[in-house]
C-alpha positions as protocol buffer text, in pm:
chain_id: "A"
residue {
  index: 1
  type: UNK
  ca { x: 0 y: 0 z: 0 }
}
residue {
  index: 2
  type: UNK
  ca { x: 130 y: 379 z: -64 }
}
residue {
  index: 3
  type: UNK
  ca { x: 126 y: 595 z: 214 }
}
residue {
  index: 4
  type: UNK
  ca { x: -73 y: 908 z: 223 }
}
residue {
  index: 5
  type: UNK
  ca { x: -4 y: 1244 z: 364 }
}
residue {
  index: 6
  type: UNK
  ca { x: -281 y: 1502 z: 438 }
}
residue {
  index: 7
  type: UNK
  ca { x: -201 y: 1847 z: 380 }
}
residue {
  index: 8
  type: UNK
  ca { x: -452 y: 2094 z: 496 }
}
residue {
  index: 9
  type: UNK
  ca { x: -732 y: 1833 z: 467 }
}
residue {
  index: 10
  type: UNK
  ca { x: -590 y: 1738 z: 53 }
}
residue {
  index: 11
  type: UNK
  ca { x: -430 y: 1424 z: 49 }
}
residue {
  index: 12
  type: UNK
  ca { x: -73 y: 1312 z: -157 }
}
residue {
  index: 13
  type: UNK
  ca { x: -51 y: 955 z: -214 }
}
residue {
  index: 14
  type: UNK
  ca { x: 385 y: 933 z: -123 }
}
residue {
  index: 15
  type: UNK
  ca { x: 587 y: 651 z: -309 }
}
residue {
  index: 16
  type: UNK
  ca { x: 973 y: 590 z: -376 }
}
residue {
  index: 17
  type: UNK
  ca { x: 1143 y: 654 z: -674 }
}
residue {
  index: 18
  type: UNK
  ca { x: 1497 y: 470 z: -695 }
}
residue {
  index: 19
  type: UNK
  ca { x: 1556 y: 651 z: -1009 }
}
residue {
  index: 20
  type: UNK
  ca { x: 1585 y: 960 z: -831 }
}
residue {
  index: 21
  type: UNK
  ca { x: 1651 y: 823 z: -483 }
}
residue {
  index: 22
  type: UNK
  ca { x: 1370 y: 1070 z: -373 }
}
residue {
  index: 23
  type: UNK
  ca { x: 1021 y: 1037 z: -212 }
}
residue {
  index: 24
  type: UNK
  ca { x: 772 y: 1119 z: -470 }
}
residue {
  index: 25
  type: UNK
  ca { x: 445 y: 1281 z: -339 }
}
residue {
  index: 26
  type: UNK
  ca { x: 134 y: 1354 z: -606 }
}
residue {
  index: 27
  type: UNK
  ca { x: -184 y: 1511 z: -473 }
}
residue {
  index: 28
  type: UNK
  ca { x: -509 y: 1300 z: -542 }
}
residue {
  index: 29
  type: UNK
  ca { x: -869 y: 1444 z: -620 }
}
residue {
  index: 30
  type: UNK
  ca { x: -778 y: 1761 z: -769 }
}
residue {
  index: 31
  type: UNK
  ca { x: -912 y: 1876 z: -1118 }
}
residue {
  index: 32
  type: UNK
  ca { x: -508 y: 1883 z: -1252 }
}
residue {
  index: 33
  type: UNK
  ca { x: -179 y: 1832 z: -1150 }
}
residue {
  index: 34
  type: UNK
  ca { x: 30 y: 1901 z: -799 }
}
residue {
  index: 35
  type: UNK
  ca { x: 313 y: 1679 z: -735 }
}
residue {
  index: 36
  type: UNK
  ca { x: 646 y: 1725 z: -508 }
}
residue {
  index: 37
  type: UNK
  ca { x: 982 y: 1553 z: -444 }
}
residue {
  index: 38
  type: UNK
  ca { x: 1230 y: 1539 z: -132 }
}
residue {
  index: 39
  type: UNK
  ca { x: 1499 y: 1344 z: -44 }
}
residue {
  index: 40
  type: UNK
  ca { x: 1338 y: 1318 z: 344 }
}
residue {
  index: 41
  type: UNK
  ca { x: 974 y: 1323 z: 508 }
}
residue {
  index: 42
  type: UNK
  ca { x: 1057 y: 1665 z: 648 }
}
residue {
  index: 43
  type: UNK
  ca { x: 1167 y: 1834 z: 327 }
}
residue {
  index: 44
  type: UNK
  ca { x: 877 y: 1648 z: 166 }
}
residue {
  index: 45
  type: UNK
  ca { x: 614 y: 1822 z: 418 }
}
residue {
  index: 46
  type: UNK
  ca { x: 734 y: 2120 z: 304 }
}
residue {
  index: 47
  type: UNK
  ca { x: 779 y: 2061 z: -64 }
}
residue {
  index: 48
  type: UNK
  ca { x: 414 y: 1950 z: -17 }
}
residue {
  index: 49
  type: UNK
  ca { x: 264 y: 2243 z: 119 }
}
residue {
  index: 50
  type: UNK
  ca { x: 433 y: 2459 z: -128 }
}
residue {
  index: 51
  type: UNK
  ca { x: 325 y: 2297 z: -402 }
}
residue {
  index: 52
  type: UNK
  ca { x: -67 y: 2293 z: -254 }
}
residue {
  index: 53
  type: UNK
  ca { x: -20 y: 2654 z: -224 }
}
residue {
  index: 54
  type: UNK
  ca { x: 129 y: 2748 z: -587 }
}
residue {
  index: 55
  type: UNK
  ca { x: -189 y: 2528 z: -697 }
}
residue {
  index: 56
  type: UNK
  ca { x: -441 y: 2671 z: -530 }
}
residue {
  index: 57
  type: UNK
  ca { x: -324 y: 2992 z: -605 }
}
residue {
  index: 58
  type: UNK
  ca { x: -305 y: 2936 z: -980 }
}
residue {
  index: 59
  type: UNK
  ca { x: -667 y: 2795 z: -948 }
}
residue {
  index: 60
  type: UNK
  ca { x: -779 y: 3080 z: -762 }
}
residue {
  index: 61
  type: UNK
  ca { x: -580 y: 3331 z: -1043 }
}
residue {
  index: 62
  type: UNK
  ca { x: -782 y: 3187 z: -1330 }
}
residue {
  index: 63
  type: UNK
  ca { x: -1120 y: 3097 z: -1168 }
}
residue {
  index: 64
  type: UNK
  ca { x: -1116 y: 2748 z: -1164 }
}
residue {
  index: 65
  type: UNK
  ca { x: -1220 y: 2457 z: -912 }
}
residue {
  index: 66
  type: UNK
  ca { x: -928 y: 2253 z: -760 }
}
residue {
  index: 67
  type: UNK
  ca { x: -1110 y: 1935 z: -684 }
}
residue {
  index: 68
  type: UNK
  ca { x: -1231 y: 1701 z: -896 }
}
residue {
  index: 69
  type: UNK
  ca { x: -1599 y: 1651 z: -917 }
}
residue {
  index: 70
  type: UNK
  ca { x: -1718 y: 1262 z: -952 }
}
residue {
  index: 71
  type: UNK
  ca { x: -2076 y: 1164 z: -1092 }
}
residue {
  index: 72
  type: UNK
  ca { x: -2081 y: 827 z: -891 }
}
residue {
  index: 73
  type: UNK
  ca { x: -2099 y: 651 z: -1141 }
}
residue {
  index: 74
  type: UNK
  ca { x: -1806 y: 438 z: -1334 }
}
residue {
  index: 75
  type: UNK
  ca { x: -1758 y: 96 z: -1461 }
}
residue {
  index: 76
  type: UNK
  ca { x: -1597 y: -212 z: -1306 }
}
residue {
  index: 77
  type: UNK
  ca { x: -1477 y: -497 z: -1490 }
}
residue {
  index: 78
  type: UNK
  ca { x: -1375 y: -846 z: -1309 }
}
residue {
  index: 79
  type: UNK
  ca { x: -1387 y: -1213 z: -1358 }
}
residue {
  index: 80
  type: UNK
  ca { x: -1673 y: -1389 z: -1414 }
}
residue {
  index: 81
  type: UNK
  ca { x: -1607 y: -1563 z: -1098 }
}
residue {
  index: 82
  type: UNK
  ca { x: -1565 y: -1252 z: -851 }
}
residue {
  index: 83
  type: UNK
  ca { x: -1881 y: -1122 z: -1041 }
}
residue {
  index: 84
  type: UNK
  ca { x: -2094 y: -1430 z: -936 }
}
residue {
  index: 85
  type: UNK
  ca { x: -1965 y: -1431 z: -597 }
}
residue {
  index: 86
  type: UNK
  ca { x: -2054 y: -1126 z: -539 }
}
residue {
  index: 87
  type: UNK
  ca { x: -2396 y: -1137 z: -696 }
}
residue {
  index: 88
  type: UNK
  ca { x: -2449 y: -1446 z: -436 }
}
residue {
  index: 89
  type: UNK
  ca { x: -2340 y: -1224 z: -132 }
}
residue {
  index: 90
  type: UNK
  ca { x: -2540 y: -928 z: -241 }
}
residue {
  index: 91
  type: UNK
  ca { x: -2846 y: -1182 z: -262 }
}
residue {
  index: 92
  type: UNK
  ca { x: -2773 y: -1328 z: 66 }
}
residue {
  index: 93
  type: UNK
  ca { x: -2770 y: -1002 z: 225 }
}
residue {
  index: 94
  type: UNK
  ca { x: -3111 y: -890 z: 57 }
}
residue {
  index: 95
  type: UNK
  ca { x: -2898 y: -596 z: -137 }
}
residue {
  index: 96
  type: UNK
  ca { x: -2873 y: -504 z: -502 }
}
residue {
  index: 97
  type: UNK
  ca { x: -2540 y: -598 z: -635 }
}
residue {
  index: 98
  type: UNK
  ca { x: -2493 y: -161 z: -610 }
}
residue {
  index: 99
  type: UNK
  ca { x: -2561 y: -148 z: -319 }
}
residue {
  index: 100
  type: UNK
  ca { x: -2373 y: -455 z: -185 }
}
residue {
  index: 101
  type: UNK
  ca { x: -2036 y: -339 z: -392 }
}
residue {
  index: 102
  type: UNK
  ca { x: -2117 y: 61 z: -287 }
}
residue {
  index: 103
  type: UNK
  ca { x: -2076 y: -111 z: 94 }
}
residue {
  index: 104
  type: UNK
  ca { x: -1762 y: -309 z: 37 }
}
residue {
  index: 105
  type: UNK
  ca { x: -1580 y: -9 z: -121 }
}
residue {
  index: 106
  type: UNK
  ca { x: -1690 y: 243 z: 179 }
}
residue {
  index: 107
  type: UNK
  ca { x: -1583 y: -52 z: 379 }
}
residue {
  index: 108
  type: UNK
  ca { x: -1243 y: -70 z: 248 }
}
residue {
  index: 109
  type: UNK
  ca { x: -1185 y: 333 z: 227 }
}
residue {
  index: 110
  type: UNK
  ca { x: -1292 y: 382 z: 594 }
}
residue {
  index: 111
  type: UNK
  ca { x: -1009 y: 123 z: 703 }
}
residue {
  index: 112
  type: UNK
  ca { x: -771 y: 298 z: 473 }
}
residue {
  index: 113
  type: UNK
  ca { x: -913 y: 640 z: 701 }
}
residue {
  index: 114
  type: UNK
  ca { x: -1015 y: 815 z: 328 }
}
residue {
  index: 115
  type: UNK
  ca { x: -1302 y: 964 z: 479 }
}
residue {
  index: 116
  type: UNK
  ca { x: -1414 y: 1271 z: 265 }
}
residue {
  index: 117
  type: UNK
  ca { x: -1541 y: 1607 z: 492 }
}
């Protein structure tokens, strides 16, 4: 799993890049791009923040929305098998197969702590 670092309530999904032998940091959910790179977490807290802030600005500068806006909708394609299976456990818990997948993924974001405000 990547590790995430929140940044005045944005998160940066933070991975290693060998190539570089820096920590790689990339802001997720925003409508374009904001990414940062420091050779330590400290210097990457602060390369982080900086780059938030030269992003927001610019969005603020040219009238646009940072954050990405999602319809709820979007298509999933898996096995035949995983698709049956959970088509069963959907109909064993009296659910649509919607509403049974809509509850595993909150399920699996809350343990990750992705929360939204």
């Amino acid at each position: 799993m990547k590790n995430i670092l929140q940044i005045e309530g944005y998160r940066a999904v933070i991975s290693y890049d060998p190539e570089i032998d820096m920590f790689r940091g990339e802001f997720l959910g925003l409508s374009g791009g904001a990414d940062f790179y420091a050779g330590d977490v400290a210097s990457l807290k602060r390369e982080a923040e900086i780059s938030l802030r030269v992003y927001l600005d610019a969005c603020r500068e040219k009238g646009l929305q940072p954050l990405k806006t999602y319809s709820g909708k979007f298509n999933v394609r898996i096995a035949p098998r995983l698709h049956e299976m959970a088509a069963t456990a959907a109909s064993a818990e009296s659910k649509s197969l919607n509403e049974w997948v809509e509850a595993a993924i909150e399920e699996r974001a809350e343990a990750m702590d992705l929360k939204t405000a």
